[in-house]
C-alpha atoms as a printed R data frame, in Angstrom:
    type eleno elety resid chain resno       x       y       z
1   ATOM     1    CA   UNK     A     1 -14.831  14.623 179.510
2   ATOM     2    CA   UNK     A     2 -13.120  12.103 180.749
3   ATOM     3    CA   UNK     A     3 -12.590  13.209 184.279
4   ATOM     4    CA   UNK     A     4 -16.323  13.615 184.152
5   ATOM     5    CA   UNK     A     5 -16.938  10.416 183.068
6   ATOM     6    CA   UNK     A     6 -14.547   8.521 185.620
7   ATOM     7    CA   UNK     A     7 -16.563  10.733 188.722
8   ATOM     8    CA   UNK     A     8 -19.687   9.369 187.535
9   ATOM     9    CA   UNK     A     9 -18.447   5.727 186.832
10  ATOM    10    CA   UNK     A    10 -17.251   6.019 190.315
11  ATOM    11    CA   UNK     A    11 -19.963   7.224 191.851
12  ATOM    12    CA   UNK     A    12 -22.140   4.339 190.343
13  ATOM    13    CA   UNK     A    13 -19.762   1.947 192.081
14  ATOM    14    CA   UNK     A    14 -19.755   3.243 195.434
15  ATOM    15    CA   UNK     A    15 -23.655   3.371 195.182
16  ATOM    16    CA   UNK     A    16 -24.024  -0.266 194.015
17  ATOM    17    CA   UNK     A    17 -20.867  -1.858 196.532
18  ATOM    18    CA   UNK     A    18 -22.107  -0.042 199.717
19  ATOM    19    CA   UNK     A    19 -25.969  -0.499 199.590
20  ATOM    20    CA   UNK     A    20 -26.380  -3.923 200.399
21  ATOM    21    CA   UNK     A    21 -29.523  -4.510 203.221
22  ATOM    22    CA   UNK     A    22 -28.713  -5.778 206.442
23  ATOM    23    CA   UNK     A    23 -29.428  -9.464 206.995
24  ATOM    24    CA   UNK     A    24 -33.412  -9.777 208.051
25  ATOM    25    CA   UNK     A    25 -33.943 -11.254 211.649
26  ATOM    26    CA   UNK     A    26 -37.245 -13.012 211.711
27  ATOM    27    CA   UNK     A    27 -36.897 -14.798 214.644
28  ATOM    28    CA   UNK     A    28 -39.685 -15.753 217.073
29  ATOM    29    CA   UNK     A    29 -38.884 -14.477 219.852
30  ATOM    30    CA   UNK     A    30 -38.720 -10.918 218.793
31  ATOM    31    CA   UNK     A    31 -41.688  -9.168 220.122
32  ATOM    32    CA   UNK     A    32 -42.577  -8.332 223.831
33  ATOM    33    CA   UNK     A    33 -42.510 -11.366 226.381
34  ATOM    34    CA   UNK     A    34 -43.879 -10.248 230.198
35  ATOM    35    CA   UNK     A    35 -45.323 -12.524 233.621
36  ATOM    36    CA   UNK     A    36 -47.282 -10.779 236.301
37  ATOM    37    CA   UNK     A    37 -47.128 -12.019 239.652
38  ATOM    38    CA   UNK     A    38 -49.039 -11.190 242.797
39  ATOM    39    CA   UNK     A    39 -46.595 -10.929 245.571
40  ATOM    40    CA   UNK     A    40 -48.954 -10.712 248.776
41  ATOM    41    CA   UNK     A    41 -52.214 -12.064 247.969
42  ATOM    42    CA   UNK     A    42 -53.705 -12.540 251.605
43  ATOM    43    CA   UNK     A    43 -52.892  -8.623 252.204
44  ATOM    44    CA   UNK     A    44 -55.520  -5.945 252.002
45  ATOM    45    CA   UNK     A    45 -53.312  -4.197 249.314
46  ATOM    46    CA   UNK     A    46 -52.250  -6.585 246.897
47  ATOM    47    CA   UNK     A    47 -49.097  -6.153 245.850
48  ATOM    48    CA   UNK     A    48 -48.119  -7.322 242.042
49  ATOM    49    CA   UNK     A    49 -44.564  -7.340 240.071
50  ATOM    50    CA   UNK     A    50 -44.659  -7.349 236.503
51  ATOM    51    CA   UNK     A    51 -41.706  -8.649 234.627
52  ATOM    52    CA   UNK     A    52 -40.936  -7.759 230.954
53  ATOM    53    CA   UNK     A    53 -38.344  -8.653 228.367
54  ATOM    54    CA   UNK     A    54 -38.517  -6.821 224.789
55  ATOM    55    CA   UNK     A    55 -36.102  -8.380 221.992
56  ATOM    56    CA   UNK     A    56 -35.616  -7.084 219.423
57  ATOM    57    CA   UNK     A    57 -33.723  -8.259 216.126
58  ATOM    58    CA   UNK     A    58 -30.253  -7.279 216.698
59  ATOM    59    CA   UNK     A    59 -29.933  -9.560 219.246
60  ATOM    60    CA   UNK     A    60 -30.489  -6.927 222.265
61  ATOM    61    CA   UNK     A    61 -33.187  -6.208 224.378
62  ATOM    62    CA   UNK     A    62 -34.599  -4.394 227.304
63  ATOM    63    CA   UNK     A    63 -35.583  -5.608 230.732
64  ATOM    64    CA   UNK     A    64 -38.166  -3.944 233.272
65  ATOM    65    CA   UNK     A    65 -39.518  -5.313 236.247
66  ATOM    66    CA   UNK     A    66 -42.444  -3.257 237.937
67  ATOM    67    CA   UNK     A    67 -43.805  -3.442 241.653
68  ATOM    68    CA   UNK     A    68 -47.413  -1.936 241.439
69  ATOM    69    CA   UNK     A    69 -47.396  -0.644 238.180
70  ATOM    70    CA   UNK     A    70 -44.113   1.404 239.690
71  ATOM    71    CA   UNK     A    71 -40.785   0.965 237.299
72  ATOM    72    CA   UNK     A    72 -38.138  -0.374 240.048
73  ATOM    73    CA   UNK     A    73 -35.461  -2.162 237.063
74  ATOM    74    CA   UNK     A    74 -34.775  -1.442 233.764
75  ATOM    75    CA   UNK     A    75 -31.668  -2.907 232.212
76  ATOM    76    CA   UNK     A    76 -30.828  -4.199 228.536
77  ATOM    77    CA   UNK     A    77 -30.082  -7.445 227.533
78  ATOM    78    CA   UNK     A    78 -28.435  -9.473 224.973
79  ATOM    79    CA   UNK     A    79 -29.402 -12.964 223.517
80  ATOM    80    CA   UNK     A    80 -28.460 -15.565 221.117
81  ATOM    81    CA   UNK     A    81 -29.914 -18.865 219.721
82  ATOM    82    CA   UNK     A    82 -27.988 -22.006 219.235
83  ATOM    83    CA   UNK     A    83 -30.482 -24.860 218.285
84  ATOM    84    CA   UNK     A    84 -33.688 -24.051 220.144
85  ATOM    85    CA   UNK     A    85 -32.129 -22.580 223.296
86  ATOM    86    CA   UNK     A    86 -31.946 -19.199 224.074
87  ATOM    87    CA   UNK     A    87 -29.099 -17.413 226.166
88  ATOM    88    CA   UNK     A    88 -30.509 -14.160 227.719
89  ATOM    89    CA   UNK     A    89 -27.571 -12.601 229.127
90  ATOM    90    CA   UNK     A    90 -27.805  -8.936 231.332
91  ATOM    91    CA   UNK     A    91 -24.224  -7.394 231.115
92  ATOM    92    CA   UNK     A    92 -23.173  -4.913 233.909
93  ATOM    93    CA   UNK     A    93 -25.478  -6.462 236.261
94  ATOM    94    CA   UNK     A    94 -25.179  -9.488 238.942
95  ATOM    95    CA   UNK     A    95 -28.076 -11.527 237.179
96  ATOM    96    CA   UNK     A    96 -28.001 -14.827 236.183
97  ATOM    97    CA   UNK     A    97 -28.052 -15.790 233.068
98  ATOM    98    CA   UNK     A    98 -32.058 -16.881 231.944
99  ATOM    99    CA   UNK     A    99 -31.468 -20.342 229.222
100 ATOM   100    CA   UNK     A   100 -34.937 -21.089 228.008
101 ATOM   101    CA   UNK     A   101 -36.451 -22.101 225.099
102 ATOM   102    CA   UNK     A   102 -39.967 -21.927 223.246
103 ATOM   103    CA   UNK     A   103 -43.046 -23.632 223.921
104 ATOM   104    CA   UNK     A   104 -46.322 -23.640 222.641
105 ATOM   105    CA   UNK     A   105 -49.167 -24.110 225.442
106 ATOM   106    CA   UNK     A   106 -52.823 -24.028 225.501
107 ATOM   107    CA   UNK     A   107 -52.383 -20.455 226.726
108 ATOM   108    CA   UNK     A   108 -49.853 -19.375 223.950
109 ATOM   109    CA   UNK     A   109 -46.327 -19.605 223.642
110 ATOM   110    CA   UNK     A   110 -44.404 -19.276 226.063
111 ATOM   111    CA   UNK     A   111 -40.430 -18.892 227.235
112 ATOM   112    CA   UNK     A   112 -39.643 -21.607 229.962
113 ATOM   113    CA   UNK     A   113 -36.406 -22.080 231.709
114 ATOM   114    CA   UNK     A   114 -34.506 -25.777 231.693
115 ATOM   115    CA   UNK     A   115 -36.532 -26.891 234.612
116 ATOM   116    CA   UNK     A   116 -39.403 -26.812 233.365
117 ATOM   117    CA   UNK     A   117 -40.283 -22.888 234.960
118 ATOM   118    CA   UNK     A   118 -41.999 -20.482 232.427
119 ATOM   119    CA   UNK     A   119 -40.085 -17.270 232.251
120 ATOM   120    CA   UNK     A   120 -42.432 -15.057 230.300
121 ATOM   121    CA   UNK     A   121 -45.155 -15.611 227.914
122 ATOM   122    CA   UNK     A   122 -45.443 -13.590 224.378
123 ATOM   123    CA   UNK     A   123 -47.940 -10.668 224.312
């Protein structure tokens, strides 16, 4: 009986010491972020590149950028917040790192590098 009884005391404290939720990321700029760009506008054939970042809330992401609707990159990302800035950083590739931060704009909010550029705006 007792043997029994220490299994199931046991038990009960593994259960209650190991199921503890993961912290809850609420951060806004989780959520799909993308600018579309026409590259040769005086050409019979425009030409467009779509660029789009997905976070998501374990502070990765993934990158694509698309030429006429055609997938040419796809990479993931990482990012962090200190403050208000964001670090997007692209390991394994050459790319820069992007440091932006929010903005809300008559057309929504958007992510805008430090001079000023817009990066991406939130779908």
């Amino acid at each position: 009986m007792k043997r029994y009884l220490f299994f199931i005391s046991a038990g009960v404290l593994l259960c209650t010491t190991n199921c503890s939720a993961p912290e809850e990321n609420n951060d806004p700029v989780l959520g799909v972020w993308a600018i579309e760009a026409t590259i040769s506008p005086e050409s019979a054939s425009k030409q467009t590149e779509r660029q789009e970042w997905i976070f998501n809330d374990a502070f990765l992401g993934r990158y694509h950028t698309f030429q006429n609707k055609n997938l040419e990159i796809i990479t993931d990302f990482g990012w962090k917040r200190e403050n208000e800035i964001y670090t997007i950083t692209y390991p394994g590739t050459n790319f820069p790192d992007d440091i932006v931060t929010l903005q809300d704009t008559p057309e929504g909010v958007i992510l805008e590098d430090i001079n000023g550029v817009t990066l991406a705006i939130k779908e």
